[in-house]
Structures are given as structure tokens and as C-alpha cells.
N, C-alpha and C positions, 0 to 999 in steps of 0.2 A: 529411518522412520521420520525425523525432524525433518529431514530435507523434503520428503514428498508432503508434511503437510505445509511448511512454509510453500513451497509449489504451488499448493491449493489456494494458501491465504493469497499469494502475488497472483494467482488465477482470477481469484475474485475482485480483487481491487482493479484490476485491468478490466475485467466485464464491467466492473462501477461507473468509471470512466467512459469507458466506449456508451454507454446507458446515457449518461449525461452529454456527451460530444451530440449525441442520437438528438437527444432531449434539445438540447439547445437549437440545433437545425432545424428541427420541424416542427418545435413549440413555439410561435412566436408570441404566446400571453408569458413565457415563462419570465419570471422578473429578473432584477439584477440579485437581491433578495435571496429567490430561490436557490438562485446558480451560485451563490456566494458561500451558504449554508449547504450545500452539497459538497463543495470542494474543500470548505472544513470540515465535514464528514470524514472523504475521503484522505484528507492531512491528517486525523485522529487515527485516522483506521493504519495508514503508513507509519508514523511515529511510532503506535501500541506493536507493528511489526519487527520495526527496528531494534524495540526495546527486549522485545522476546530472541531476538538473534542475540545481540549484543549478551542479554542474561546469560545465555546456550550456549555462548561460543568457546571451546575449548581448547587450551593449549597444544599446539601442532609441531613438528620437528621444527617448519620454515618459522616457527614466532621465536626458535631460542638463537637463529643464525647470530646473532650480535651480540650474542656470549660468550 
């Protein structure tokens, strides 16, 4: 169940991206500004993912090999 909604979350952060890749190409009023505060957006929204893995991650056969 963790796994498909992590899925979801890296689903979306890739739509973000592609949105803004989009943005940037065919917006040429967009500032540097804008584009700068998106992609901190999107580094907020990465990290807050990373940290919910990291919290989730549970002890597997392969983490005790060096026992």
C-alpha cells in the first residue's frame, strides 16, 4: 500500500516538473523569480518525500547481511 502511494507522490512531482519544463518553453514573460520558486517548490515537495521513505523504511533480510 506504501509503495503505490509513494508511486503516486513521484507521479506527481514528475507531472510538476514536466508543467514547468512546459512553462518555461512557451512562457517567455516567465521570470527568473518565478522559475526559481517553483523548483523550490518542487525541492520541498522531494525532501518531504524522502523523509516519509526514510521514516517507513523497515528492516529487510538484505540490511542485516553484515551481521
Amino acid at each position: 500500500m506504501l509503495t503505490i502511494k509513494s508511486e503516486k507522490i513521484m507521479d506527481i512531482i514528475l507531472d510538476n516538473i514536466e508543467e514547468l519544463i512546459d512553462d518555461i518553453e512557451r512562457d517567455h514573460d516567465l521570470t527568473k523569480t518565478e522559475i526559481v520558486e517553483a523548483l523550490y517548490k518542487l525541492k520541498e515537495e522531494i525532501e518531504q518525500y524522502k523523509l516519509k521513505e526514510e521514516e517507513n523504511h523497515s528492516i529487510g533480510w538484505d540490511d542485516l547481511d553484515d551481521y
